[in-house]
N, C-alpha and C positions, 0 to 999 in steps of 0.2 A: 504493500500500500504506500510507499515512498515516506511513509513516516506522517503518514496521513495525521492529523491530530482529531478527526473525523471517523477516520474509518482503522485505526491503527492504535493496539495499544502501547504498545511503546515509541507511537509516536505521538501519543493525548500524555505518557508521564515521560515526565525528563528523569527520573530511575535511571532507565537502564542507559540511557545518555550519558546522562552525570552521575557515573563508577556509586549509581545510590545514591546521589542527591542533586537538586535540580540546579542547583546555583553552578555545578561544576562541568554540563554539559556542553561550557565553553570555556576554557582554559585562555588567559591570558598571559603578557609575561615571559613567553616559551621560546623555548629550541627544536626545531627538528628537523629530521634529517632521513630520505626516502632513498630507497636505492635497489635495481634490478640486475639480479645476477643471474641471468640464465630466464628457464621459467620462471625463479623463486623471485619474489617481490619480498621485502623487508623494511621498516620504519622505525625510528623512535622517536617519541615527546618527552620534554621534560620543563615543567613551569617551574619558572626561577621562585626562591621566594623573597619575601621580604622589598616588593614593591608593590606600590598603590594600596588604595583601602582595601580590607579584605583580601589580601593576600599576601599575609604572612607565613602561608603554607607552602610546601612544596607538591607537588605530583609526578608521576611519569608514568606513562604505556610503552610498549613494544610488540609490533604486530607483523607476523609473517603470512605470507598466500603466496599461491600459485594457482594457475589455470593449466587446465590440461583435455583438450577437444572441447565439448562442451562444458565444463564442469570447472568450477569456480570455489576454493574452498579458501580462508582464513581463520589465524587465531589471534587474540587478542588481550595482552594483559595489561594490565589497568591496576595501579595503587596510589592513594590521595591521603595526604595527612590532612586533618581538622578538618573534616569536610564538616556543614554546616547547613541544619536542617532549620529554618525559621519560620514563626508558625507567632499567632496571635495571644498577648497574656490573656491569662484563663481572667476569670471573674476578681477571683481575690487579691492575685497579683496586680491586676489593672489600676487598684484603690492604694496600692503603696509605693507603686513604679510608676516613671514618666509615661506619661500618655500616648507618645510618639513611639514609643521604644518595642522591641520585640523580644519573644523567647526564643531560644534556641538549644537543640540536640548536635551534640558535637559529635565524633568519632573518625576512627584511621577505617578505610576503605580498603577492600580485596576486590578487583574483577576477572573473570577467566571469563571469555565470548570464544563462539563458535558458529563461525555463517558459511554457510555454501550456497550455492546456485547451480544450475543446470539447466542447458537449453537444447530441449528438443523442438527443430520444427517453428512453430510458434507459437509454441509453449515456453515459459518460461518457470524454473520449481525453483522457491528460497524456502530456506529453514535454517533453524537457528535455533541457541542455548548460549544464558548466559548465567553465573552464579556469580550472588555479590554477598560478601561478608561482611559484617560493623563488628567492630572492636573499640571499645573506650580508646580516647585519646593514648599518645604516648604525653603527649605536652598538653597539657589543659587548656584552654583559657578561661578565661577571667568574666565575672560578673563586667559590665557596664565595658565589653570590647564592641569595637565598630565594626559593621559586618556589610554587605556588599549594600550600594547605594548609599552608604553613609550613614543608614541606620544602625541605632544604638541598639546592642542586645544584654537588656538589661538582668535576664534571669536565664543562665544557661546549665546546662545540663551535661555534665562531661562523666558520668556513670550509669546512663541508658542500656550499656550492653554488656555490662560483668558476665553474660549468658551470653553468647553472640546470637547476632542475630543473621542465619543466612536467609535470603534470598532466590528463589531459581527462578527463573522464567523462559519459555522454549516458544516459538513459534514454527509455522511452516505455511508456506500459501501455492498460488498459483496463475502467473498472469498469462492469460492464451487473447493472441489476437485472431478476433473473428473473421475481420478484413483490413485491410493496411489502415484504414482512418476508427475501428472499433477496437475498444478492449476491456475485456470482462474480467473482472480479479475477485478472488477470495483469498480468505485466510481464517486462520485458527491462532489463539493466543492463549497461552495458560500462564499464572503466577502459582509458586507454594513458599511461603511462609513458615520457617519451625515456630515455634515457642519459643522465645528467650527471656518467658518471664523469673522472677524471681520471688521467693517468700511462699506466701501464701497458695499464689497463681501459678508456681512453681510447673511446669509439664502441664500448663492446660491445653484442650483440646479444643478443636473449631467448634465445640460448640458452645464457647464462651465468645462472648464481643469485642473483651480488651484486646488492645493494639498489640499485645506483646504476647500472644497467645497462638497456635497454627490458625491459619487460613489458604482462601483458594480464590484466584478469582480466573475466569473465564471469558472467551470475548470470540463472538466470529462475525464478519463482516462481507458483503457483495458489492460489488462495485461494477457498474458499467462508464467507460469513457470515451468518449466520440469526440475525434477532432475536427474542427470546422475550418480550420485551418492549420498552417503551420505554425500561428504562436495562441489560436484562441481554440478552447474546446469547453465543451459541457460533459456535465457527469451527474450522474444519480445512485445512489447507493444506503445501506445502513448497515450499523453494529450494533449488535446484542451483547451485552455485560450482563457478569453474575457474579456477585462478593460474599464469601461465608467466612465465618470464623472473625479472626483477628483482623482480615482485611478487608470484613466488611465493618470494623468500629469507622465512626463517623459519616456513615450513607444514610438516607434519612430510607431510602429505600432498597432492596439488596438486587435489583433486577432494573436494567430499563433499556429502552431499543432508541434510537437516532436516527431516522431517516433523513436524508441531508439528500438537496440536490444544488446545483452551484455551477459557474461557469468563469472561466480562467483564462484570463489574457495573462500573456509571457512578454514582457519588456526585453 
């Protein structure tokens, strides 16, 4: 789905983006360096740290592929110090902290991805897997540190994941064109959640709501797209989402479908 934020779910969360958190789905600050040797393709990033607001962290990936007839495979690792979850004070904190200011979940970041493609014909197959692990900070920060946009994050959280918390998520889809200016796409998306609670909630199961508890969530989508031109097309499509367990804490509802239709000029 090109990362559809429509029709795609991990292109509606910056997750699987940002190595687990949204803010990091773009890296600034960096070095990198691409290079082909043969079939094999190879990469590294590394964001410096210690410039501009909100990034006093470091990060880096390294990702290898190759193609070979039709068939298109890569892997990808991905690790982020202090990556930085920010989210709105709850009720009680609102009454003793600045009114501008935000909360935030800290932790150090694991990614392993795994995508391929294959083209038959004019068909086109992707699928993919990726696991993301949190780990408390190595380096904490600080109550009242500045966090991306210059907002204040006045009440942080830098012991969320004594339990880690992984992450999977897999997809697999299928774009076939029907005629040179049609193309019809589906896809399948799964997330699972462990339990990384602690205490009481210790090993709960999806059939508890807290955040920190297993969950599931699911998502398939159709998509037709028809070019009217070479920079302008229309398209019609939707996705079904379904959230149980820990990842369905905070949906008012655990189920809902999107029918979206729209039409797209290319500058």
């Amino acid at each position: 789905m090109g990362a559809s934020n429509a029709f795609s779910l991990i292109g509606y969360s910056g997750t699987t983006a940002g190595i687990g958190d949204t803010e990091d789905a773009r890296l600034d600050s960096t070095l990198k360096y691409r290079v082909n040797l043969g079939p094999i393709r190879a990469s590294a990033l590394y964001q410096l740290s210690g410039y501009g607001v909100a990034n006093e962290k470091s990060a880096y990936e390294f990702g290898v592929g190759t193609d070979y007839q039709g068939l298109s495979v890569d892997a990808i690792y991905s690790q982020t110090y202090d990556a930085i979850s920010a989210s709105a004070l709850s009720a009680a904190q609102f009454l003793v902290e600045p009114a501008n200011s935000l909360a935030a979940t800290v932790s150090d970041n694991t990614s392993y991805m795994l995508l391929a493609r294959y083209t038959l014909g004019a068909a086109n197959f992707y699928g993919g897997y990726e696991r993301i692990q949190f780990d408390n900070p190595e380096h904490p920060l600080a109550n009242d540190t500045s966090g991306l946009g210059g907002y204040l994050l006045s009440v942080v959280n830098n012991t969320a994941f004594t339990q880690n918390k992984v992450l999977q998520i897999s997809w697999g889809g299928v774009k076939y064109a029907m005629t040179p200016d049609l193309d019809l796409m589906g896809a399948y998306y799964h997330e699972f959640q462990n339990s990384f609670a602690t205490g009481k909630l210790a090993g709960c199961g999806s059939a508890l709501l807290s955040s920190a508890c297993s969950g599931d969530e699911d998502a398939v989508s159709l998509v037709a797209d028809y070019r009217l031109s070479k920079r302008f097309d229309v398209y019609a499509g939707a996705m079904y989402s379904q959230v149980a367990g820990g990842l369905a804490n905070g949906f008012l509802h655990d189920s809902t479908i999107d029918p979206t239709i729209g039409a797209r000029f290319k500058f």
